[in-house]
Residue, then its C-alpha position, 0 to 999 in steps of 0.5 A: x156445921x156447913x159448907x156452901x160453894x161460892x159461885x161467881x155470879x157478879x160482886x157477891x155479899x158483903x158479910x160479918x162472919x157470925x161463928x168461925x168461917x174457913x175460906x177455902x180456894x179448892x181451884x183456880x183464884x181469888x180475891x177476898x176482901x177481909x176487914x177492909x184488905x184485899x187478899x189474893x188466894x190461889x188454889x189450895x189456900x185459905x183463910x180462917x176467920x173467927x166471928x165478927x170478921x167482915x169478908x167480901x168476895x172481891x172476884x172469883x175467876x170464871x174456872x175458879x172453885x171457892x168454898x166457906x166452912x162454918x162450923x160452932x167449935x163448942x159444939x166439937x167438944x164435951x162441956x169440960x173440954x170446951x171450957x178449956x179448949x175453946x171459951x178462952x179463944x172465943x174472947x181472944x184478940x185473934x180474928x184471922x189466919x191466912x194458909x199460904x202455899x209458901x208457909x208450908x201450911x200442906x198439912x192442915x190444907x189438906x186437913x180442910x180439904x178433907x172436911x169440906x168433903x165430909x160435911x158435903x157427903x151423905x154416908x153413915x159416918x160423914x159428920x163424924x168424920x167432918x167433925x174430926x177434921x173441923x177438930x184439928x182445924x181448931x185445934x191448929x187454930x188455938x196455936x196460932x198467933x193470927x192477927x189481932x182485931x181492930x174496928x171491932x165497935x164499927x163491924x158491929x155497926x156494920x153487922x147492923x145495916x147489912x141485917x137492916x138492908x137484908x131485911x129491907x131491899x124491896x122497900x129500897x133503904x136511904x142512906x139515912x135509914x141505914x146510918x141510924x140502924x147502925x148509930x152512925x152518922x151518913x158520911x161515917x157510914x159512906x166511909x164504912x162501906x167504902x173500907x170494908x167493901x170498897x162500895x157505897x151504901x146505895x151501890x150495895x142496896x143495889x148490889x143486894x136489890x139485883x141479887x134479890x132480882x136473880x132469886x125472884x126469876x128463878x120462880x118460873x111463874x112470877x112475871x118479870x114485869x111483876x119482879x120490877x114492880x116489887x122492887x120498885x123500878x118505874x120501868x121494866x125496861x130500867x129494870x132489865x137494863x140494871x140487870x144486865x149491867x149486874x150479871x151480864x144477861x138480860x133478865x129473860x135470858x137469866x131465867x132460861x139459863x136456871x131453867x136449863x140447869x134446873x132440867x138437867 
């Protein structure tokens, strides 16, 4: 069970959810781009996920809060009660539901809002309160008609890549390389990053190659100038002026500013 904040910090990571996910809009608003539709959340709304779903934070507002629950629902339940209450669902046709303030859906809002609060916090008795919460979410889950799947064979593919261009970002994967780590061809795989995160395979590799540069300044002690190197840039200078392109400072500029944050 886990709960992670998403911050803005440019276009953040295309993924394919691997156990059940809650997207939630605690403030502000944003767009999220799920199996390829972009989705518009205000806040107190959410979205619920089952696994295999391909998401992709379009643009959080700058005074805006996101959260992503995740949590396994077998681990929820006793053996007998899962067989029951949950394998059944695992394997359905349901991919995803979207929590509106004009559905009427308060009540199991505030459901989420609740455990996102308890798996966050350090008392005695949290995790047994978050596992609660995440209880009736699911329970609220299994009533649900949702929407049923579609491309499910292609976001395997894609579950694919995205892992072979995680594993690869500083040996700058090809096109060709991450077509045929997801048994497609080159322009099936262009037209698959473009519907499910309205991107190119190379703009992502970039995308992911700038997010890895962000990671690697926030050790102090690397030189910068090194961190270009490691990410293949035949310049420094190159370097710094695709990392400002991507997070709007200088590389420098980036790494005083986690500096500061980390001090206080």
């Amino acid at each position: 069970m886990e709960s992670i904040e998403l911050v803005r910090l440019g276009p953040l990571t295309l993924t394919v959810t691997d156990c059940f996910t809650v997207l939630f809009c605690e403030s502000g608003s944003t767009v999220i781009r799920v199996n390829g539709v972009s989705l518009h959340l205000h806040a107190k709304e959410a979205v619920l996920l089952s696994r295999g779903q391909c998401v992709m934070m379009e643009q959080i507002g700058e005074s805006s809060r996101m959260r992503r629950l995740e949590f396994d629902p077998t681990a929820l339940f006793h053996p007998e009660l899962a067989k029951r209450y949950v394998t059944p669902y695992l394997t359905s046709e349901r991919s995803l539901h979207i929590l509106k303030h004009e559905r009427g859906h308060h009540a199991i809002i505030q459901t989420i809002e609740r455990a996102v609060q308890h798996v966050s916090a350090d008392g005695p008795l949290s995790l047994l309160d978050a596992t609660l919460q995440c209880t009736v979410i699911w329970r609220y889950w299994i009533q649900q008609k949702g929407e049923s799947m579609q491309n499910e064979k292609k976001r395997e593919s894609l579950r694919h890549m995205l892992a072979y261009i995680d594993d690869h970002i500083e040996d700058r994967p090809t096109l060709a390389q991450i077509a045929h780590t997801g048994n497609v061809s080159r322009s099936e795989c262009s037209r698959m990053f473009a519907t499910f995160g309205d991107t190119s395979p190379i703009a992502y590799v970039q995308m992911k190659r700038m997010e890895r540069a962000a990671t690697l300044l926030e050790d102090l002690s690397e030189p910068i100038a090194n961190i270009s190197t490691r990410l293949g840039y035949a310049s420094v200078s190159h370097f710094v002026q695709t990392f400002k392109s991507h997070h709007d400072v200088t590389p420098l500029a980036y790494r005083k500013k986690y500096q500061t944050k980390r001090a206080d």
